[in-house]
C-alpha positions in Angstrom: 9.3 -15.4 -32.8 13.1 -15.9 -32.4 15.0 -13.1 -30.0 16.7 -11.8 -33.4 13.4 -10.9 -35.3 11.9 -7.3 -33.9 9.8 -7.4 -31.5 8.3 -3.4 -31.1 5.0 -2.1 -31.9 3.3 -4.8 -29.6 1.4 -2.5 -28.0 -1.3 -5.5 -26.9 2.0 -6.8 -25.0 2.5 -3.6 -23.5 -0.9 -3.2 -22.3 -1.3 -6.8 -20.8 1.9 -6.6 -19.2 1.3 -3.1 -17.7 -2.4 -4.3 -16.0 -0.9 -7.6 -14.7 1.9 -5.9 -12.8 -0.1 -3.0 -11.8 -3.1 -5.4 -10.6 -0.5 -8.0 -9.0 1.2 -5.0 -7.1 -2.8 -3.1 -6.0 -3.8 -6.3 -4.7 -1.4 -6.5 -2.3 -1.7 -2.8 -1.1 -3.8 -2.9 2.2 -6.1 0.0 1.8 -6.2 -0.6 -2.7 -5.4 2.8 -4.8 -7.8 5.5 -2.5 -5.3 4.7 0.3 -2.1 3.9 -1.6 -2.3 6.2 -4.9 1.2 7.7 -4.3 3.1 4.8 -4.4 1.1 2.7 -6.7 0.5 5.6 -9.2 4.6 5.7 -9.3 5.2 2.1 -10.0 2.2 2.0 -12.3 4.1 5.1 -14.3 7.7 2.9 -13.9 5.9 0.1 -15.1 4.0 1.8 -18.2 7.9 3.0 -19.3 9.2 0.1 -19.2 6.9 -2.0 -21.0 6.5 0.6 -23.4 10.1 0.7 -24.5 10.4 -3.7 -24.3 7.4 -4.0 -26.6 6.4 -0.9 -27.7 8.6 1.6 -28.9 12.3 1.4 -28.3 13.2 5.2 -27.2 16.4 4.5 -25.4 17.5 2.7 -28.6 16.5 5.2 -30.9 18.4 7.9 -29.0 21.6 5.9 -28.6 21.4 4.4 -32.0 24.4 6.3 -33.3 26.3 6.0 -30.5 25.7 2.2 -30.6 26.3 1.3 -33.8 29.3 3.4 -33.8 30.7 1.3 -30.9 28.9 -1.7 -31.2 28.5 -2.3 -35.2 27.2 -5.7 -35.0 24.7 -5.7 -33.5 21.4 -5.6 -34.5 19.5 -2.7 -32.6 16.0 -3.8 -33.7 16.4 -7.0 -32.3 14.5 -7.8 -29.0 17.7 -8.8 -27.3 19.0 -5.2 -28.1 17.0 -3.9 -25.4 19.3 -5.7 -22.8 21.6 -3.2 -22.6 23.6 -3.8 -19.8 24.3 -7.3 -21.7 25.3 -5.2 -24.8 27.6 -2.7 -23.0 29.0 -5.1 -21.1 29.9 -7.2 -24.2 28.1 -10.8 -22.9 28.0 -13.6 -25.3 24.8 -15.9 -25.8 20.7 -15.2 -24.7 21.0 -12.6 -22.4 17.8 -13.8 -21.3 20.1 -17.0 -19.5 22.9 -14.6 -18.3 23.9 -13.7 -14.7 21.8 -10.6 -14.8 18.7 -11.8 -16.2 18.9 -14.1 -13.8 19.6 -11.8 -10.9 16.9 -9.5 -12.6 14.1 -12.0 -12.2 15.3 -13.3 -8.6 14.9 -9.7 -7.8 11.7 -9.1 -8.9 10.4 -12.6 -7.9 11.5 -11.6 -4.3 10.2 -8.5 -4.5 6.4 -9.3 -5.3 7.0 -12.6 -2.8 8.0 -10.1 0.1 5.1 -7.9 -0.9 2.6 -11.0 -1.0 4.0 -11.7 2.8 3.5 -8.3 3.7 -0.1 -8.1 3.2 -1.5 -10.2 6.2 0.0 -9.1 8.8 -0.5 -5.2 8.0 -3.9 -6.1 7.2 -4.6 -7.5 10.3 -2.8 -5.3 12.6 -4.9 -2.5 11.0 -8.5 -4.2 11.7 -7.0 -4.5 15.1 -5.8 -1.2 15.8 -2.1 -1.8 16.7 1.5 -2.0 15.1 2.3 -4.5 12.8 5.4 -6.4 14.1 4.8 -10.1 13.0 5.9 -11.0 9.5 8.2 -9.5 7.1 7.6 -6.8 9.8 9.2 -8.3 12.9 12.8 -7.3 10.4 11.7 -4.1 8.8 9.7 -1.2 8.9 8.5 -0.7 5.7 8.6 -4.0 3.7 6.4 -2.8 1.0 8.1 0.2 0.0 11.4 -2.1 0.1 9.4 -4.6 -2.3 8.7 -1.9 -4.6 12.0 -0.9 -5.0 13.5 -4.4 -5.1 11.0 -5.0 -8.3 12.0 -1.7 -10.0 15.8 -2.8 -9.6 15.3 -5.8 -10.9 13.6 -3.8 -14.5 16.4 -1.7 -14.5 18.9 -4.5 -14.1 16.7 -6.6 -17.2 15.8 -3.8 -19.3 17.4 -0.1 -18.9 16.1 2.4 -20.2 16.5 6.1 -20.0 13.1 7.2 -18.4 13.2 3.9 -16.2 16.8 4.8 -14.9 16.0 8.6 -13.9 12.7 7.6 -12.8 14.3 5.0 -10.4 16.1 7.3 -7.7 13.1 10.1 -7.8 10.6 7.5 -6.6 12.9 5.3 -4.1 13.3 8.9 -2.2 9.6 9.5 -2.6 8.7 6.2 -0.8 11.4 6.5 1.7 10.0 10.7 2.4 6.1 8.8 2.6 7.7 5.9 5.1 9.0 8.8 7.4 5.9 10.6 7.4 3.9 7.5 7.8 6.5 6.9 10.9 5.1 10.1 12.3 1.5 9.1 11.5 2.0 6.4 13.8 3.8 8.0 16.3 0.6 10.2 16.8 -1.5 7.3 16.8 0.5 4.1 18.4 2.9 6.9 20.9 5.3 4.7 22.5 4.4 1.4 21.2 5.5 2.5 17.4 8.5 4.3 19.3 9.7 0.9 20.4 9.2 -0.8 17.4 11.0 1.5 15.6 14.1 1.3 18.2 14.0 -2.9 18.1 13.3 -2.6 13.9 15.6 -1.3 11.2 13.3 0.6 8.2 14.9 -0.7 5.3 17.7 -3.1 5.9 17.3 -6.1 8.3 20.2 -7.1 10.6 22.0 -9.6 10.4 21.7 -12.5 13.1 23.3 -11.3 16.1 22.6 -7.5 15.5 18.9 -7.6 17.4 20.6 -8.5 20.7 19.9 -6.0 23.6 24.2 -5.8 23.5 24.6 -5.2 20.2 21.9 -1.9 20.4 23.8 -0.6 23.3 27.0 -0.6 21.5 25.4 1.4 18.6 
């Protein structure tokens, strides 16, 4: 199949792709779906959107198909590459599948599901031993799994926009930062001030830079 023939109505594509991400992502959830359903049942929907419009049926295109052949009259909106809008709008030349922000795209999904893979071990065992986990992707950040999420669901919407995918996107990355704080306070209760002074050393979202973790640095904050 070349990128210019049509690619929709795969649904077998849609399905396949769907499972694998969602399985990929629930494997490396400590506790599986009875623990984690809230954030996995959110990416799961992200994921089912996306996939549905890159191989199923196009909806973005079909509700911006006057609008882009009117702007855009050459190109062809049933073609595969079509669904790159970002490429489209921003009037790049060649495979977008080569460009700067597929590339980013898959970088930031690759790093996304790589930090969640990291992730895994040391939550796991901190939780059979009944302390914090501070070793790992977790000696930098709080919540490394809920910033893995989001960096995978960036990445989509930097690949393949779509309407549902790009109001979806800031509902759910305030969801999982509301369900980090109110896991914060979950382990308050339980850790007291061991979790307190993890949080003080370790930034939730955003590591600092080399330098910032000094006891100076803190102070002047």
């Amino acid at each position: 199949m070349t990128h210019d023939a049509p690619a929709y109505g795969l649904w077998s594509l849609v399905i396949i792709n769907t499972l694998f991400f969602i399985i990929f992502a629930a494997s490396f959830s400590v506790g599986g779906w009875k623990k984690n359903w809230r954030e996995l049942g959110m990416f799961s929907a992200f994921v089912l959107a996306l996939f549905t419009e890159m191989y199923g049926f196009p909806l973005t295109i079909y509700l911006l198909s006057r609008w882009l052949a009117a702007h855009y009259p050459g190109v062809n909106l049933m073609s595969h590459d079509s669904g790159h809008l970002w490429s489209t709008l921003l009037g790049l030349k060649g495979d977008p599948h080569f460009n700067l922000l597929h590339i980013s795209s898959s970088l930031l999904i690759g790093a996304g599901f790589v930090l969640l893979g990291f992730a895994w071990r040391p939550l796991y065992e901190a939780q059979r031993a009944g302390k914090v986990a501070t070793t790992g992707p977790y000696s930098r950040i709080r919540h490394p799994q809920y910033v893995a999420f989001v960096a995978v669901m960036l990445g989509f919407l930097l690949q393949w926009p779509t309407i549902p995918t790009l109001l979806m996107f800031p509902v759910m990355a305030y969801v999982y930062a509301r369900l980090a704080r109110r896991e914060e306070q979950a382990s308050i209760e339980r850790f007291g001030d061991a979790y307190r002074g993890y949080m003080e050393k370790t930034p939730a979202f955003i590591p600092r830079l080399p330098g910032q973790n000094s006891p100076d640095f803190r102070r002047q904050r």
